[in-house]
MIBA-322133 format. One record per residue (C-alpha): residue number from 1; residue in one letter; x, y, z. Coordinates in pm, 1 decimal, m for minus. Each point is the difference from the previous one (the first is absolute). Layout:
<recs>
{rec NUM; 'A'; {X; Y; Z}}
...
</recs>
This chain:
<recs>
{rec 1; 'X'; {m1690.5; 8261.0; m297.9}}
{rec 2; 'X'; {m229.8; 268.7; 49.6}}
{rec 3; 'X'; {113.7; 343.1; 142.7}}
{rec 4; 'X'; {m217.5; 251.5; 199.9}}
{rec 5; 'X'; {34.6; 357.9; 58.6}}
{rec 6; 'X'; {m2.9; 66.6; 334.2}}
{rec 7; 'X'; {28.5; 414.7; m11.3}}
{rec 8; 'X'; {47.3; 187.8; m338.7}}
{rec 9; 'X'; {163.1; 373.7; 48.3}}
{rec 10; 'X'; {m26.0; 293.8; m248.7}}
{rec 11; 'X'; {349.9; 164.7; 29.0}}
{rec 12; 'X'; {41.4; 399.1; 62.7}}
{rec 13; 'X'; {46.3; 184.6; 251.7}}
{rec 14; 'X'; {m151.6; m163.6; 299.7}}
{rec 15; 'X'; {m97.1; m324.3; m31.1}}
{rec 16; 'X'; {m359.2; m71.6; m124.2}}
{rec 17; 'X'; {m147.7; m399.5; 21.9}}
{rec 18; 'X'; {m250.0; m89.0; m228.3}}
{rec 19; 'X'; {m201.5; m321.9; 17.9}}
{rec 20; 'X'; {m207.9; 111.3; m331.2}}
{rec 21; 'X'; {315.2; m9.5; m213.5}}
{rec 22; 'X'; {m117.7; m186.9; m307.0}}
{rec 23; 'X'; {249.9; m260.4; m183.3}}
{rec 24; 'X'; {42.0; 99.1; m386.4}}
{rec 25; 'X'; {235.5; m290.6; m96.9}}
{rec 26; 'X'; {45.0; m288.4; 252.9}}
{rec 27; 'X'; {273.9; m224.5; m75.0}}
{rec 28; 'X'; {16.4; m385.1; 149.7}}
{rec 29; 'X'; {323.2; m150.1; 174.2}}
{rec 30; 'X'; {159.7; m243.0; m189.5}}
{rec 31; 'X'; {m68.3; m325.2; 131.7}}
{rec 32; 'X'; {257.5; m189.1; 207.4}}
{rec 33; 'X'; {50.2; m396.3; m21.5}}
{rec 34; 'X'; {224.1; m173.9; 235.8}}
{rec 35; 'X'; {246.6; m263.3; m130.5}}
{rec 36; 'X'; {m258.3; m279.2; 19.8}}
{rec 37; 'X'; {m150.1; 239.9; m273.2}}
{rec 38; 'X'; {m322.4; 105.3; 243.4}}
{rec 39; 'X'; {m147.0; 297.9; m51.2}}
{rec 40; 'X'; {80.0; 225.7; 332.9}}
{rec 41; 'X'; {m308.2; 225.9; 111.2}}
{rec 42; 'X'; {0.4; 228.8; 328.6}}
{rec 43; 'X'; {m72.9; 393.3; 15.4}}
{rec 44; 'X'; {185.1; 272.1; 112.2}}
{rec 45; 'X'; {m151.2; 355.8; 110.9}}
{rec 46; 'X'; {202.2; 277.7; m96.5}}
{rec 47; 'X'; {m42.6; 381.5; 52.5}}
{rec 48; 'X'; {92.9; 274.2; m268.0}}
{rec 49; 'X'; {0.2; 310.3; m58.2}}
{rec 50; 'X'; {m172.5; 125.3; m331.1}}
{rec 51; 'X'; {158.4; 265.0; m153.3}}
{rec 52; 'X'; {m171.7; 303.3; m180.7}}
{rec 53; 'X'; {95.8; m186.8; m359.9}}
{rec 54; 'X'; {m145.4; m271.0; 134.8}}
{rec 55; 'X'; {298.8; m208.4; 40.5}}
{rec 56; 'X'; {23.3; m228.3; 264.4}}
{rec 57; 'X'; {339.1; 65.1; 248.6}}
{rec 58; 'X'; {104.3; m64.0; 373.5}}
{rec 59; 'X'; {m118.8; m368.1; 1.4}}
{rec 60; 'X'; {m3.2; m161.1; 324.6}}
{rec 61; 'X'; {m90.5; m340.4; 100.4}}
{rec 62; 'X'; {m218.5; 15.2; 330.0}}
{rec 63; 'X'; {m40.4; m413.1; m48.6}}
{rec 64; 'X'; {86.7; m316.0; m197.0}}
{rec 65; 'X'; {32.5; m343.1; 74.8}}
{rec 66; 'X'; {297.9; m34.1; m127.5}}
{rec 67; 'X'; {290.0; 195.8; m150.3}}
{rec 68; 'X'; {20.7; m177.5; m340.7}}
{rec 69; 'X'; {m313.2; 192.1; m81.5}}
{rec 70; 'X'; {81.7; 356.0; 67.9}}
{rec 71; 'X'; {196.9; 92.3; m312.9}}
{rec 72; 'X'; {m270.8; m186.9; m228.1}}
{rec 73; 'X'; {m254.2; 261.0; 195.8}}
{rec 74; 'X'; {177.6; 288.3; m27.7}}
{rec 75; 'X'; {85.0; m1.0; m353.9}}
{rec 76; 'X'; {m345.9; m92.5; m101.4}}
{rec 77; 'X'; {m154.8; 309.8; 202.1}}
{rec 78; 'X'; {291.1; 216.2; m133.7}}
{rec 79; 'X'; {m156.0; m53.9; m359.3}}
{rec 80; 'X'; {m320.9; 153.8; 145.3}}
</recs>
């Protein structure tokens, strides 16, 4: 599964997007089989904010093909 950031946002006052925000610690979703025990692939754009700390919050998906891999993409970019 591979997951692209569509729009990263620094968080303060007004709302400042950043396409030069640089990824410190990138963390893979788990893969997904199906019961056959294939391995499931798609990708899913999300947008986030980034918050002054860094942390990653207000996930949203903008796309993916399907809805068994949203939670594997947001938990992986929530460990960014």
């Amino acid at each position: 599964m591979l997951v692209s950031l569509a729009t990263a946002c620094i968080s303060d006052e007004t709302t400042q997007c950043d396409a030069n925000i640089k990824v410190l610690h990138e963390v893979e979703p788990r893969k997904l089989t199906s019961a056959s025990g294939r391995v499931l692939t798609g990708k899913v754009r999300l947008q986030f904010i980034v918050e002054n700390d860094g942390a990653v919050s207000n996930i949203e998906v903008l796309e993916s093909p399907s809805s068994v891999f949203v939670r594997s993409a947001k938990m992986a970019l929530e460990e960014w």
